[in-house]
N, C-alpha and C positions, 0 to 999 in steps of 0.2 A: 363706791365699791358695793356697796348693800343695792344701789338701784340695779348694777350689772349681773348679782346674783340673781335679783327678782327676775331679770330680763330671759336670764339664759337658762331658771327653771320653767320660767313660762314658755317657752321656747322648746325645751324638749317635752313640755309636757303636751304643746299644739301638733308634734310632731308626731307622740304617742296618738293622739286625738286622729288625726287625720291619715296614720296607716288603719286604724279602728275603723274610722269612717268610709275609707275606699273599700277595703276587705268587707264587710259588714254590710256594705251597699251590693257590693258582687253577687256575696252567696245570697240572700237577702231576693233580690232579682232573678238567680237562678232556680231557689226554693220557689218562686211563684211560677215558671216558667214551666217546672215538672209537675206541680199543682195540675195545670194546663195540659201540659203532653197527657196525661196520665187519667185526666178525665177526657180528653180526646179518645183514646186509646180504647176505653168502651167498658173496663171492666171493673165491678164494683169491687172487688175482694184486693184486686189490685192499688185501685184507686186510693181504697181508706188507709190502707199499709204505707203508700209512698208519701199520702196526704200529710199522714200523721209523722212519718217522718222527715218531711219538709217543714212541717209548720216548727217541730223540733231545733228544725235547725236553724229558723227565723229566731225563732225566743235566745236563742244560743246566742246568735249570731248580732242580735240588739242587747243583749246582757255583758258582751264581751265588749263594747262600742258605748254603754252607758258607765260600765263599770270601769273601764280604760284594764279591763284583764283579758289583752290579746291572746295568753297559753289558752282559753275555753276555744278558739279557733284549733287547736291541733284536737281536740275532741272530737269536731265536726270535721276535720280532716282525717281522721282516723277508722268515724265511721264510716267518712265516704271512700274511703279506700278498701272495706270491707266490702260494701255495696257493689262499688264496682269491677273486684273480680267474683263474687258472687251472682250479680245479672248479667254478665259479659260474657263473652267468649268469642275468640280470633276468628273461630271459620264460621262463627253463626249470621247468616242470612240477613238478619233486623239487629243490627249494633244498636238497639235503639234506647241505652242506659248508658253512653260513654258520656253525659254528662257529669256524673259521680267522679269518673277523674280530675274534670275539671273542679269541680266543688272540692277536690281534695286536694289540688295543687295549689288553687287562693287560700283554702283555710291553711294549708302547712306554710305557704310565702309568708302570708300573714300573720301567721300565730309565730312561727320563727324570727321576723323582722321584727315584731314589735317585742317580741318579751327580749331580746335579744338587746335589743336598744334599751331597753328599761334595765331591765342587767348592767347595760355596760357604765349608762350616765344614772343608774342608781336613781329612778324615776318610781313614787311611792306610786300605788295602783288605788284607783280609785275607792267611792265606796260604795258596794258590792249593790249591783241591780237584782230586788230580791224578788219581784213578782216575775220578771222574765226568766229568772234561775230555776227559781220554784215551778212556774208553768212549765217548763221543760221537762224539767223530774218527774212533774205528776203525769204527765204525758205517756213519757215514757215505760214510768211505771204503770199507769194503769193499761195501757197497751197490752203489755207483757204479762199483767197481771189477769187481764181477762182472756187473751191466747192462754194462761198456761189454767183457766178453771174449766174452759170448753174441751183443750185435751185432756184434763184427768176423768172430765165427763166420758168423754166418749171412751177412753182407755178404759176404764171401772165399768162401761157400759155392762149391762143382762139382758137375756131377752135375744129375740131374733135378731138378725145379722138384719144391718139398714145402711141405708151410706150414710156414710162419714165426712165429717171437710177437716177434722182435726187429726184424728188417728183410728187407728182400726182395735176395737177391743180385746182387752188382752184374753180372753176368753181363749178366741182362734191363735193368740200368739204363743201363747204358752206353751203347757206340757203336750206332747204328740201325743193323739190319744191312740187307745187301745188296736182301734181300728187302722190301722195305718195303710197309704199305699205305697206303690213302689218306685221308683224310676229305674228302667231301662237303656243302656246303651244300643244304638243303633248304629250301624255304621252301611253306608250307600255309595255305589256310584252315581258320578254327576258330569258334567263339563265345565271348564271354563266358559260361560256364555258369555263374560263381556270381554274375553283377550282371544285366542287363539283356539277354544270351544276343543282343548283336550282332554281327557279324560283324567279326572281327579278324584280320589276317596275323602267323603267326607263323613263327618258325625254327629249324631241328633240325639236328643235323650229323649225318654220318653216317659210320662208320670202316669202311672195305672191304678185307678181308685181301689180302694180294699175290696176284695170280693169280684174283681174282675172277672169276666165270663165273658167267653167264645158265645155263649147262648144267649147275649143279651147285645144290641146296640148302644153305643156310646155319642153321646155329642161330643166333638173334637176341636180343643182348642189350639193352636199353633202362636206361639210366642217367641219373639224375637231381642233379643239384646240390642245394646246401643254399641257406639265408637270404643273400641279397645279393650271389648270384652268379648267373651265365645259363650258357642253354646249352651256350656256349666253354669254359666250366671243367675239364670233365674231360679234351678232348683239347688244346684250344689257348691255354685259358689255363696249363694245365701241362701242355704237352707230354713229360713223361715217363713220364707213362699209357699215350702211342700208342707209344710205343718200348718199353715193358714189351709191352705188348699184339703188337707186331711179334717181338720178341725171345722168347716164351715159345711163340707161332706157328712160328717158323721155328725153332727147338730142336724140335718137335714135341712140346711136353710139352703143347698144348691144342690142338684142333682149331680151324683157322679159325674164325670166326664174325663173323656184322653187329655192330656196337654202337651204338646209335644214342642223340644226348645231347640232349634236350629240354629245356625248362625250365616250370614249371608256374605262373611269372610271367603273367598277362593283362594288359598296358600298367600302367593307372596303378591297378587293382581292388584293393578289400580293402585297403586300406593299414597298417590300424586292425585288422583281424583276418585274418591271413594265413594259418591256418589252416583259413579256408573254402575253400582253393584248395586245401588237401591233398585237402579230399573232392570236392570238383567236378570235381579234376583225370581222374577217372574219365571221363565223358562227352568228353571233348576226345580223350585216350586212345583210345576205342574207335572212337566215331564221327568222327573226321580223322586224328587222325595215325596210328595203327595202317594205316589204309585206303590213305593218300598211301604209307607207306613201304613196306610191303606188297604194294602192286601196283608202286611203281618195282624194287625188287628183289628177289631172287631167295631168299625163304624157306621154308620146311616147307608153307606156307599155298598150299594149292590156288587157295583163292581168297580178295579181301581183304573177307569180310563174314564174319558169326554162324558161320556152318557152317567154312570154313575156319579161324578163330584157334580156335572151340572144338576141330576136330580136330587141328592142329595145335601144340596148347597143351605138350606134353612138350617140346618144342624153342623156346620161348621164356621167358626171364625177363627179373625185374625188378629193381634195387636201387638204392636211394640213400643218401647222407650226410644228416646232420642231417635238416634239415625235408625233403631230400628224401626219408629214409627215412621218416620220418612220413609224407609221400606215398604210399610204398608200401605201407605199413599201411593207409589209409585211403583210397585209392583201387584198387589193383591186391589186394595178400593179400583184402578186407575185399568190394568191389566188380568184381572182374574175378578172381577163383580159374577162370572158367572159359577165358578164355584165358593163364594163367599156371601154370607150375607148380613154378618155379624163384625162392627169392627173397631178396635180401640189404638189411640192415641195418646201416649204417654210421653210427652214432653218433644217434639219432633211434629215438624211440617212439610214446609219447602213445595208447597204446590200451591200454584194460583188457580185462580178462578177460568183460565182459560185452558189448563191441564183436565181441568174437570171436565170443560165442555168436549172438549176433544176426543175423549176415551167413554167416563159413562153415561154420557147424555147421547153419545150417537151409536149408532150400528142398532144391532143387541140389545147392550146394556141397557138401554134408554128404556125400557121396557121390565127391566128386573124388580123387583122392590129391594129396597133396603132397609132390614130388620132395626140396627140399630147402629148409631155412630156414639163412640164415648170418647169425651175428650179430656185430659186432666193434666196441670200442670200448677210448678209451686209457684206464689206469687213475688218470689223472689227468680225465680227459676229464668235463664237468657233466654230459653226458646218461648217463653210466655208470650212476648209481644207481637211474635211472629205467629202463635198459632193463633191469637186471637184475630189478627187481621186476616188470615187465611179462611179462618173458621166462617168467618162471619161472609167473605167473600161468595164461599161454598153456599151457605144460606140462603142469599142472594140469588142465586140462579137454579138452586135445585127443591124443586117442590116436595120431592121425596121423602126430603126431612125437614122436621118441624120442631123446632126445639122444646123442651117440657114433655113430647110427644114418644120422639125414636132417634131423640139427639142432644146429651146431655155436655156440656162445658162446665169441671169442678177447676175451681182455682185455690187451695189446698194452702192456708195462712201459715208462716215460717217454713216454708219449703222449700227448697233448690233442686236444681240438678242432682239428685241422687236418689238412691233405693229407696230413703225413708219417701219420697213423695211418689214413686211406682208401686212400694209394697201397696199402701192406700191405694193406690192408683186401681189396682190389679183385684183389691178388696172389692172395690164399687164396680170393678165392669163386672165380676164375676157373676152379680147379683140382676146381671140387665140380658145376660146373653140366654138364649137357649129359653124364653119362655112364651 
């Protein structure tokens, strides 16, 4: 009797062992595999982040497999399920982070199979692997510990406005100062250019620095939102834009300038493929709303048609987040280099390298300079992988830009897809256009 007890603890405990070992071996294999993808992939800020999060999940993942404590799997399943609707998204371009699903479907099989079996035949857990526990923790924590001293650096920063990779100082975030300027509603007609080209009202705000004057020229910046938000997003749906933008003004670390926020939405068009409005948004661009804003206020542009935006082109840019920086690609960089020459990239691409050749390398364009390209994205953030491989494609074939030179790529540590990684975003190109 005593030998068939020994038999059938040792027995569920080879069985504990060897869901440990399968699970363990998995992630284990996949953490070295995004090692791999991720230093493929080209970029250092990226790299160290996922690095350091893969090796996390080695230590995890041999701790849980030495120690026979399969629940330390749903830890690593939980982070990889954060991971992966954080780098992910359905309609992005480069799905190139869907392996975090899988790391988070072994780790919960895993970590559910085994603690589950341990539970049911009451199987003691080993004892505890403490150098691979420990490694994890310090990992983790010093990780997190030196992300959060570089943003309280940069948040506490004094002194002149300089870029940032952490946060923007709270200097500019703070209190509105005295000086304030304004935003204006605009309202214009336009057409439908990518459906039926009929005529539609639409609306643009417009931000006018303190002390605006008809007597004086303005550099004019046009700024574009992303997927499922309007033209109020960058000054009034989060008014901490226009207070940065006041605050970085009246320090005199940026010259006044227009900023004007459209939205490249046509009522109810395209629903179904949304990125026909990146490229149409061109024609609406030149021919209405450049014309309406142009002639109501006071910019470089002599006059608001051909001849004026093309001479006046070194004192106007472009830039957007997400799909609206895919806008800028494909409508302004791609379709309008000749009245722009200023242009930024907030988390959004969707152009290859033969897009580029085809528009500003030929006709014309081929012949323009281009002031400056700013590219910025979090290093968590889905469209990351895909701008880096665009970006770099661009590099590749266009002499014009030179990186360190008139083409800067920030990859912005604890950032996603959202405002906190454009407000910075918006911080640093401010500080590159118009000099």
């Amino acid at each position: 009797m005593k030998i068939c007890d020994e038999k059938q603890r040792k027995f569920e405990k080879d069985a504990v062992d060897w869901i440990c070992r399968i699970t363990s071996g998995i992630l284990i294999l996949f953490a070295c595999i995004d090692i791999v993808r991720f230093a493929m992939l080209g970029d250092k800020t990226a790299f160290i982040t996922f690095g350091v999060i893969a090796v996390a999940f080695i230590l995890l993942a041999v701790a849980a497999w030495k120690s026979r404590m399969p629940f330390l799997y749903l830890v690593i399943g939980a982070a990889a399920f954060v991971l992966y609707f954080n780098t992910n998204f359905s309609t992005s371009t480069y799905y190139f982070n869907w392996m975090f699903l899988v790391e988070c479907i072994v780790a919960a099989v895993g970590g559910i199979l085994g603690t589950g079996y341990m539970v049911w035949k009451k199987t003691p857990v080993g004892k505890a692997a403490v150098f691979p526990l420990l490694a994890a923790v310090l990992i983790a924590a010093g990780a997190l510990g030196f992300w959060k001293m570089r943003y309280e650096a940069a948040h506490n920063a004094d002194g002149q406005a300089r870029d940032e990779l952490w946060a923007v100082p709270e200097k500019y975030d703070g209190a509105e100062p005295e000086q304030a300027g304004t935003v204006e509603e605009v309202v214009y007609e336009t057409k439908a250019y990518a459906t039926d080209e009929r005529t539609v009202t639409k609306t643009a705000y417009v931000y006018l620095p303190y002390g605006y004057s008809e007597e004086r020229e303005y550099n004019i910046l046009y700024l574009m939102h992303g997927t499922g938000d309007d033209e109020k997003y960058w000054l009034k749906t989060n008014p901490y834009n226009k207070t940065m933008l006041d605050n970085l003004i009246a320090s005199g670390d940026i010259q006044p300038l227009i900023v004007v926020t459209p939205t490249f939405y046509v009522e109810d068009d395209c629903v179904e493929d949304l990125d026909q409005l990146t490229y149409f948004f061109a024609k609406e661009l030149r021919n209405d709303l450049m014309p309406e804003i142009e002639s109501s206020y006071s910019t470089y542009a002599k006059s608001a048609d051909d001849v004026g935006f093309s001479e006046s082109r070194d004192h106007r840019a472009f830039a957007g987040l997400s799909r609206g920086a895919v806008t800028m690609y494909h409508s302004v960089l791609c379709q309008s280099l000749d009245y722009f020459s200023w242009f930024g990239a907030f988390s959004g691409s969707r152009t290859d390298a033969q897009a580029f050749e085809d528009t500003i390398q030929a006709g014309d364009f081929a012949d323009l300079p281009i002031h400056y390209l700013y590219v910025a994205s979090g290093n968590f953030d889905f469209a990351l992988p895909g701008q880096v491989q665009d970006y770099q494609a661009l590099l590749d074939i266009e002499p014009r830009l030179r990186s360190g030179v008139n083409t800067t790529f920030d990859v912005f540590p604890m950032r996603y897809h959202s405002m906190g990684n454009w407000h910075l975003a918006l911080y640093n190109y401010l500080q590159k256009i118009f000099l």
